[in-house]
C-alpha positions as CSV (number, residue, x, y, z in Angstrom):
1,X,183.7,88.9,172.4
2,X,184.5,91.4,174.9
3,X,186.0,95.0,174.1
4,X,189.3,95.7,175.9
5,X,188.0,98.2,177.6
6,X,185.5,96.0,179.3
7,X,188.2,92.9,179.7
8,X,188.0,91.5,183.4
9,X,191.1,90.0,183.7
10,X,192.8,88.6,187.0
11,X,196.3,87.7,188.1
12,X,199.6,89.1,186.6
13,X,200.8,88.9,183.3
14,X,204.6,88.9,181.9
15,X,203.7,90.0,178.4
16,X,200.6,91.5,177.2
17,X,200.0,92.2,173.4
18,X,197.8,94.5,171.6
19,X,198.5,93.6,167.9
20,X,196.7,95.5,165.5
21,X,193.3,96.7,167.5
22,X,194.4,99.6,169.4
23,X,193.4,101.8,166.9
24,X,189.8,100.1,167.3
25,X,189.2,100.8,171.1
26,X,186.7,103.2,171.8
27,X,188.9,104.1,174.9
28,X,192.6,103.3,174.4
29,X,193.6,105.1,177.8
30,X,190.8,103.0,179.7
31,X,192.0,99.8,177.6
32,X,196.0,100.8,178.9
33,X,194.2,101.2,183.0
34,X,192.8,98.4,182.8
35,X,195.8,96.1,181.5
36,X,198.3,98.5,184.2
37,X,195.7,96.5,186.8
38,X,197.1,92.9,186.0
39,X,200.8,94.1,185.4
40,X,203.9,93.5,187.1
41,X,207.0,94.9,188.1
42,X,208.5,93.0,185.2
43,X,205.7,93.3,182.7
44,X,206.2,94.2,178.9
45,X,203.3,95.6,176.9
46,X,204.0,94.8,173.3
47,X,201.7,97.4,171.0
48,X,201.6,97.4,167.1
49,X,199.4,99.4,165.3
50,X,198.9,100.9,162.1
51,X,200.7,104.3,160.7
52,X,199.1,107.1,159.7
53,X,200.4,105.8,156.2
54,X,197.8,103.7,155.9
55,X,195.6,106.0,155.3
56,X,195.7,107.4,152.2
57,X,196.3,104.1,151.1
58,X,193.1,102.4,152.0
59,X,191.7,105.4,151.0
60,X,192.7,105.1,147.5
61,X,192.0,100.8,147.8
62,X,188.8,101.2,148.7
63,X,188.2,103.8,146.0
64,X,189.6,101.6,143.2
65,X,187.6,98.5,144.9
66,X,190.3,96.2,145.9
67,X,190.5,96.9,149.8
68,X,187.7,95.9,152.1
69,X,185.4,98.6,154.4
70,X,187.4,98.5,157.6
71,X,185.6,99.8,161.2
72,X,186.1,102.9,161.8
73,X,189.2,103.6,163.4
74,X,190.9,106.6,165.4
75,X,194.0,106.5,163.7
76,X,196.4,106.9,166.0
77,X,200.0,109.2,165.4
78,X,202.3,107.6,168.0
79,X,202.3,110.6,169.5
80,X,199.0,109.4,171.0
81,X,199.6,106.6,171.5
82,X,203.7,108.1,174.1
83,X,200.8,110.5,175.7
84,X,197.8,107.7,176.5
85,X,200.8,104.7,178.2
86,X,201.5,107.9,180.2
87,X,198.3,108.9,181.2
88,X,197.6,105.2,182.2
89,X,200.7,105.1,184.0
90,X,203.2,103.0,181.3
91,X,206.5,104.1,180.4
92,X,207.8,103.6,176.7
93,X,211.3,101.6,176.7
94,X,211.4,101.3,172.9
95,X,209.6,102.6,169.5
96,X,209.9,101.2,166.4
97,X,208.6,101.4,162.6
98,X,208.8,98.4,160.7
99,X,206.8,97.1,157.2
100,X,207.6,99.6,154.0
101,X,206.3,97.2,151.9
102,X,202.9,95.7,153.2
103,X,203.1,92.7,149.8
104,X,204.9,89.5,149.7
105,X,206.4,90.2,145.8
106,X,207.6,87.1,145.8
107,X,210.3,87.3,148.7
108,X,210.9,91.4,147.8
109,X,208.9,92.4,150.8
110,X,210.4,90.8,153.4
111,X,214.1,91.5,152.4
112,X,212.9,95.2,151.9
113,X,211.4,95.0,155.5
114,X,214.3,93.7,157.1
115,X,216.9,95.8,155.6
116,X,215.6,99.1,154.7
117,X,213.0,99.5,157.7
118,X,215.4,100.4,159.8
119,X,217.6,102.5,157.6
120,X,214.6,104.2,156.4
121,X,211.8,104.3,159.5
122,X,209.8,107.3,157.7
123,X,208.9,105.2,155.4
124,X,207.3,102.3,157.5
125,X,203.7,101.6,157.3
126,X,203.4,99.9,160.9
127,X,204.8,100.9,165.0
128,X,206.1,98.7,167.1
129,X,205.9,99.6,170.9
130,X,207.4,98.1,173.9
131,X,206.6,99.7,177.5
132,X,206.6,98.6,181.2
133,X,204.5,99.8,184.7
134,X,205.5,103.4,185.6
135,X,208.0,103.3,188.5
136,X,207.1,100.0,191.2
137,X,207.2,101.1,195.0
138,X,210.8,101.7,196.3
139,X,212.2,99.1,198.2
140,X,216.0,98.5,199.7
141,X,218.4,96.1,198.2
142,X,221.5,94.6,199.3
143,X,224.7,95.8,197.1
144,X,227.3,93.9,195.4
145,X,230.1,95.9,194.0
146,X,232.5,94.6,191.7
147,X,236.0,96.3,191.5
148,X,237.8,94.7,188.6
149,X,241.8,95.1,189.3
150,X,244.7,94.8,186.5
151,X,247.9,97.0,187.8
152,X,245.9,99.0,190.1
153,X,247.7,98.6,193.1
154,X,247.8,102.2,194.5
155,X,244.5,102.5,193.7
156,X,243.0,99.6,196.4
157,X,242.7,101.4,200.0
158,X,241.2,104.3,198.3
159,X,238.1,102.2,196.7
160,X,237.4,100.9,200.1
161,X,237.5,103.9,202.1
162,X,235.7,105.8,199.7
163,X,233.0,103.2,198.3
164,X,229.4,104.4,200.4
165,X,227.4,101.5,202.3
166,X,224.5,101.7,200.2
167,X,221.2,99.9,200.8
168,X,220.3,96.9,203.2
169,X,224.5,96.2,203.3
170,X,227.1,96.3,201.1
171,X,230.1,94.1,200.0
172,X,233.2,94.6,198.0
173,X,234.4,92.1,195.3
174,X,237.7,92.7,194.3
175,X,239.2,90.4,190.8
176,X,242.4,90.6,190.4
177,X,243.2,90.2,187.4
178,X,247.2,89.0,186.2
179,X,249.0,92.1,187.5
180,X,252.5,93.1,187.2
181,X,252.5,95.2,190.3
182,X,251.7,94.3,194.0
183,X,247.9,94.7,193.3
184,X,247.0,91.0,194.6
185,X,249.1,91.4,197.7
186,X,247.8,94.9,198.5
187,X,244.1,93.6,198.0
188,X,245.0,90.7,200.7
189,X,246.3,93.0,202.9
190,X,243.4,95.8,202.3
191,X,241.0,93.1,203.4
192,X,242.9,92.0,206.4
193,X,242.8,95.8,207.5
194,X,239.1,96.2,207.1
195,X,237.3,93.1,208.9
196,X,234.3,95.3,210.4
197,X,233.4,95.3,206.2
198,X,232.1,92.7,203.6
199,X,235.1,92.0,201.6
200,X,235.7,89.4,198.9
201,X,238.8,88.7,197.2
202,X,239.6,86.4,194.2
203,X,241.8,86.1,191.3
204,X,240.9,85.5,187.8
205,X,241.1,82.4,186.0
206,X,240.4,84.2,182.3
207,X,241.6,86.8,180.7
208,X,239.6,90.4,180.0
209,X,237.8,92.5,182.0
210,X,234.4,90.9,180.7
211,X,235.2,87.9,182.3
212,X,236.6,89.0,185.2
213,X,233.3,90.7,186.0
214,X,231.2,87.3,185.3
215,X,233.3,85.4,187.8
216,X,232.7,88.0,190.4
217,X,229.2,88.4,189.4
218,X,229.3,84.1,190.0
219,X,229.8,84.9,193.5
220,X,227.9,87.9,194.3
221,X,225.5,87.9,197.1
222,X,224.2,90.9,196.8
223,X,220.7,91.4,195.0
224,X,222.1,94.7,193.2
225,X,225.2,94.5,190.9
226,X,227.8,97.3,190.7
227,X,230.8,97.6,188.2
228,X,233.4,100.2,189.3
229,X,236.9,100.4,187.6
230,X,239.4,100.1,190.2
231,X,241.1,103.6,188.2
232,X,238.5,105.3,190.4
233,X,238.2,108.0,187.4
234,X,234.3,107.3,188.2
235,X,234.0,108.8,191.7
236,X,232.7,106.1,194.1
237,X,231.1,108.5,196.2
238,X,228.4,109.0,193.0
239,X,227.4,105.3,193.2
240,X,224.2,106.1,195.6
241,X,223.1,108.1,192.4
242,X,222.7,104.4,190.3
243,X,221.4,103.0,193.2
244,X,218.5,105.1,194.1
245,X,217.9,104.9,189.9
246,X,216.6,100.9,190.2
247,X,216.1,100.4,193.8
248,X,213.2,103.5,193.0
249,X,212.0,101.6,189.8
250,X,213.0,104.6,187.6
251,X,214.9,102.1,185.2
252,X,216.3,98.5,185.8
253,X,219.6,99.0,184.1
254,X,221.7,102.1,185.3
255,X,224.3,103.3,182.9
256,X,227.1,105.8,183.8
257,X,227.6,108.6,181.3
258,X,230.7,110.6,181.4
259,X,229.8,113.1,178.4
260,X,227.8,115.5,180.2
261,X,229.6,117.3,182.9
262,X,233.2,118.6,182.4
263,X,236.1,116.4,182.9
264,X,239.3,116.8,184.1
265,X,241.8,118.2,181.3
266,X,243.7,114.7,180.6
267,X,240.8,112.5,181.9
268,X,239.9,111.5,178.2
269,X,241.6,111.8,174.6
270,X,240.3,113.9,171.9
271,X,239.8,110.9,170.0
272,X,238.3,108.7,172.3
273,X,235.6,111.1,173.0
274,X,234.6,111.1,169.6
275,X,234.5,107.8,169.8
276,X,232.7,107.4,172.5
277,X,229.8,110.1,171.4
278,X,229.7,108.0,167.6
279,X,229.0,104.4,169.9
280,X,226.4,106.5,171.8
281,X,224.4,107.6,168.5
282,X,225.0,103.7,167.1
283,X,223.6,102.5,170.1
284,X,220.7,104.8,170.8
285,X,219.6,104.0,167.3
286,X,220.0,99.8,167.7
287,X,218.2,99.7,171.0
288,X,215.8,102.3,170.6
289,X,216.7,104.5,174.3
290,X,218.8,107.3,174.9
291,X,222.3,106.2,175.5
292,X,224.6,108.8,175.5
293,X,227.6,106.9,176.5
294,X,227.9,103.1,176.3
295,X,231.7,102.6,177.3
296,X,231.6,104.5,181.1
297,X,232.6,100.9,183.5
298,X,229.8,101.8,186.3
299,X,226.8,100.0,184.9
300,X,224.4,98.5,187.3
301,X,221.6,95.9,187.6
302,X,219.8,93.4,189.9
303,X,221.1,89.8,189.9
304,X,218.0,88.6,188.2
305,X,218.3,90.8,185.2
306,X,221.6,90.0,185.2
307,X,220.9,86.0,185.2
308,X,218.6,86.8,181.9
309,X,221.2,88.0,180.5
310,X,223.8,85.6,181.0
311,X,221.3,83.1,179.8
312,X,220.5,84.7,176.6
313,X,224.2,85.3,176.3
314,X,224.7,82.9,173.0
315,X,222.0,85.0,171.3
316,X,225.2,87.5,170.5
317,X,228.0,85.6,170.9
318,X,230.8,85.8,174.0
319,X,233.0,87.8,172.2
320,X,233.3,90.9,174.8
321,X,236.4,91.3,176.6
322,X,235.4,94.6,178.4
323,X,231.6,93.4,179.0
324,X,229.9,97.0,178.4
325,X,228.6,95.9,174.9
326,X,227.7,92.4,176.3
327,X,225.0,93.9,178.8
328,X,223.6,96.9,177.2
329,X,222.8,94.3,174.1
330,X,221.7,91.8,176.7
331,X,219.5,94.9,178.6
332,X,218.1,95.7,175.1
333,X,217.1,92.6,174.3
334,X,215.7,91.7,177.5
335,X,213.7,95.5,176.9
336,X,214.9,96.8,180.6
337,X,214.3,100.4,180.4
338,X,218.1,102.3,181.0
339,X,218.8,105.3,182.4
340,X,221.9,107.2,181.5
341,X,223.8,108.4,185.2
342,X,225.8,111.5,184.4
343,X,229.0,111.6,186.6
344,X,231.9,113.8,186.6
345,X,235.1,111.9,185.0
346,X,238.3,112.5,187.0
347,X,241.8,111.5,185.3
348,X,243.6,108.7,187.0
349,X,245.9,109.2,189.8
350,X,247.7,105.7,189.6
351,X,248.8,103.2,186.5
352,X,248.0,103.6,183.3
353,X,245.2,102.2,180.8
354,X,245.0,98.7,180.0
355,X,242.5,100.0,176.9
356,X,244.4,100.1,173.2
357,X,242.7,102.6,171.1
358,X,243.1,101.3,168.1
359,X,242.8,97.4,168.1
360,X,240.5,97.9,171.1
361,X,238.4,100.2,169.0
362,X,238.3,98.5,165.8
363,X,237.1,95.2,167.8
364,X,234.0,97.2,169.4
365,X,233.1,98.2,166.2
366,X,232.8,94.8,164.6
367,X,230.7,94.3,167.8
368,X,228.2,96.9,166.9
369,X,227.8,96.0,163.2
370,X,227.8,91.9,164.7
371,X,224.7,93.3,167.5
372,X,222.8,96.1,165.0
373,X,222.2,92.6,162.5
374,X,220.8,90.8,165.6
375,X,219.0,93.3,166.7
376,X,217.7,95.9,164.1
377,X,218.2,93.7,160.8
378,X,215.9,91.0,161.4
């Protein structure tokens, strides 16, 4: 049997694991080269390996006679472990602790391991580690950008003139979505102004802005995906900042963050920013990134992650009506690295929200305690 270090391996792999030997390689950043050789733009390396826990406890087994003389291992903190992926060019997407209780006890230990692991990851005798190839070669993609519209009729000239050509071209979906204003009349009429641009138009059949972004996504030609709220409050002249984020390989899933700059005085409720700061702690802790922000509308992605997505889609349920929760759960179960996009949040110009802060709110909490069971309690 060959060492990892030594492996001669050819071809590209989608998933490589390292389960419970990494801690036995005499050269764990050779072992991580070596695997970065056969990887893909779309590879996940899947590491496990033993706490520092473990020590003292095997330790103490062996002392007392009831644990087995292990090799010699290097016992890795996963401290280590963050600095060698780096040094071999991976990036870590996700860490995780798992296992309190390493025995059976009659059913105990696995209820124990589900439940209190992650409440309690201190405690964990065993890491869990999911990273991808450091950044791919740039390349140019050709943009979709989806411009969900509900009441937003003074709103419609002012997303086209303003949205950048980005990439290899660039085309403009607008969903209309049941107004009360003018807004599908003024999107007809925007279009018919415009004909030197890529313009789309179509009206939606279901109800939510969720849904209205899958049917436009249905007809997207464009291999990058866009969401901007047709409220403009996220500037459309900051979208070249989420493209150059995946079409440079930095992440695969772009996510705007409107919690870092200052806003404009009326641009956000007291309340709903604490809101949104208590969803971005929930979620950084249930998909293991930094996510600052998970309610901003500009989120971005190729078609392809997209398509994974939708296809996993009855792992969680279609139970969404804004779609932000619906991909970032999809993203972080697909392991796509994100990358939070800080832009500066104007107030709206035009209309008025369509979001209700209360029944809106109490609904995307159900959908965080539905996800954190699919995802961290299992």
């Amino acid at each position: 049997m060959q060492a990892g270090e030594l492996l001669a391996l050819e071809g590209h792999f989608d998933v490589i694991v390292i389960s419970d030997t990494l801690n036995l390689a005499a050269d764990v950043q050779g072992l991580l080269q070596r695997l970065h050789r056969v990887s893909g733009p779309d590879t996940r390396l899947l590491i496990n390996f033993h706490s520092n826990l473990w020590r003292p406890l095997l330790g103490l087994g062996r002392l007392l006679g009831v644990a087995h003389r292990a090799p010699e291992s290097s016992w890795l903190a996963s401290g280590d472990v963050e600095n060698m992926l780096a040094l071999a060019d991976w990036e870590l997407v996700r860490h995780e602790n798992r296992l309190p209780v390493p025995l059976r006890l009659f059913g105990l230990g696995s209820v124990l391991s589900r439940w209190l692991a992650p409440l309690c990851p201190w405690a964990c005798l065993t890491d869990f580690m999911v990273a991808r190839p450091r950044r791919g070669q740039r390349r140019e993609l050709s943009v979709s950008v989806v411009i969900p519209a509900r009441n937003e009729a003074g709103n419609i000239e002012a997303a086209v003139q303003r949205t950048p050509q980005m990439g290899l071209w660039t085309e403009l979906i607008f969903i209309e979505g049941h107004s009360r204003d003018n807004t599908w009349a003024e999107i007809q009429r925007v279009k018919a102004a415009h004909p030197e641009l890529r313009i789309t138009v179509l009206q939606q059949t279901g109800k939510g802005k969720g849904n209205a972004v899958r049917e436009a996504f249905a007809v997207a030609q464009g291999e990058l995906l866009m969401i901007l709220d047709a409220d403009l409050t996220m500037p459309p002249e900051e979208l070249p900042k989420f493209y150059e984020v995946v079409a440079s390989g930095r992440a695969e899933f772009a996510n705007g963050v409107r919690l870092v700059y200052p806003m404009d005085e009326k641009a956000m409720q007291f309340l709903n920013l604490c809101a949104n700061k208590t969803f971005g702690i929930l979620f950084t802790w249930m998909l293991g990134q930094s996510l600052k922000d998970t309610l901003c509308g500009t989120k971005v992605l190729t078609r392809a992650h997209y398509e994974q997505i939708a296809a996993n889609r009855a792992y969680f349920g279609d139970f969404d009506p804004f779609g932000d929760f619906d991909l970032l759960f999809g993203a972080g179960k697909l392991n796509l690295r994100i990358a939070d996009v800080p832009i500066r949040y104007k107030e709206r110009t035009y209309g008025t929200t369509n979001i209700q802060r209360w029944s809106h709110g109490w609904l995307l909490l159900r959908m965080v305690l539905f996800a954190a069971r699919k995802l961290k309690f299992v």
